[in-house]
N, C-alpha and C positions, 0 to 999 in steps of 0.2 A: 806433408810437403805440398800438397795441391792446395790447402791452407794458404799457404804463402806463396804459391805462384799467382792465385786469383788476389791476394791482395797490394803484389807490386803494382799491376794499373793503377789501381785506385789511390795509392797513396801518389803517384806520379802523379794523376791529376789531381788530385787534391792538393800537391803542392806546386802545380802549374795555374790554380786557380788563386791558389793565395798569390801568387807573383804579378798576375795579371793589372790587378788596379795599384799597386805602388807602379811599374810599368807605366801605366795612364797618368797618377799623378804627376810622376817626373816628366813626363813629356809636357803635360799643360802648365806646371811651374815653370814662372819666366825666371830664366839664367840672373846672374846676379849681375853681368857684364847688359845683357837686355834693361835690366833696371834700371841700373846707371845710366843708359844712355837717357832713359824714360825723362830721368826725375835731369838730365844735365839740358836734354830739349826743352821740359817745363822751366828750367831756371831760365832758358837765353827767352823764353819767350815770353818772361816776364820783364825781363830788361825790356825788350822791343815795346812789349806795350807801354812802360814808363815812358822810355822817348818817345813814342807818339803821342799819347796821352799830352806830354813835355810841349812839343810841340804845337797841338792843336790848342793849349792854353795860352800861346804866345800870339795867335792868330784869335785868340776871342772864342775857341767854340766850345771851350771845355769850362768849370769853375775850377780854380784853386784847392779845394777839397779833395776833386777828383785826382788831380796832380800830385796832392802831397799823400794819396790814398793807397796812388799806382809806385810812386817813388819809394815808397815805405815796405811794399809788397818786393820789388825788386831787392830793395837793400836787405830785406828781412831774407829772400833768396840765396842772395849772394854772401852773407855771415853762414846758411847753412852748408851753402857749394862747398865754402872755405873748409868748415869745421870736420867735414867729410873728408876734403881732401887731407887734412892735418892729420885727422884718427887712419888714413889707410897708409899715409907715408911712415907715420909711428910704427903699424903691423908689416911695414916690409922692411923698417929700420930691424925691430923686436927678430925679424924671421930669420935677417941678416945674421943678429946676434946669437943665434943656436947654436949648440954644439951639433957636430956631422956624425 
């Protein structure tokens, strides 16, 4: 019996030790709602740079290259925003669809 009163600490912390870094990882994994905002700020602010980019070609300071380089980068963006938003309205249509 003294067997096994000395070995509940040790499994306690042995199993407060395995807990600890899954604990750590969750906390430093960014939220998936964190992401989305990440990767929706990188979209708008690749729009931005195309209009300026847009912009600065109409005043002479930019080449045509660059323009159609930045236009390209925004619209290649903006098919992914879309296709994003398409596949997550489909998984709240599908969630809809469950039986309760």
């Amino acid at each position: 019996m003294t067997d096994a009163l000395r070995l509940n600490p040790a499994i306690a912390a042995y199993t407060q030790a395995l807990e600890r870094p899954r604990a750590d990882a969750a906390a430093a994994a960014p939220t998936f709602g964190a992401l989305l905002e990440q990767t929706l700020g990188e979209a708008i602010d690749a729009g931005h740079k195309g209009e300026a980019i847009a912009t600065a070609a109409v005043s002479g300071q930019t080449s045509l290259q660059e323009v159609v380089e930045a236009v390209n980068a925004a619209e290649l963006t903006l098919q992914t925003v879309v296709a994003v938003r398409d596949r997550m309205i489909a998984a709240y249509q599908e969630i809809l669809r469950m039986p309760i």
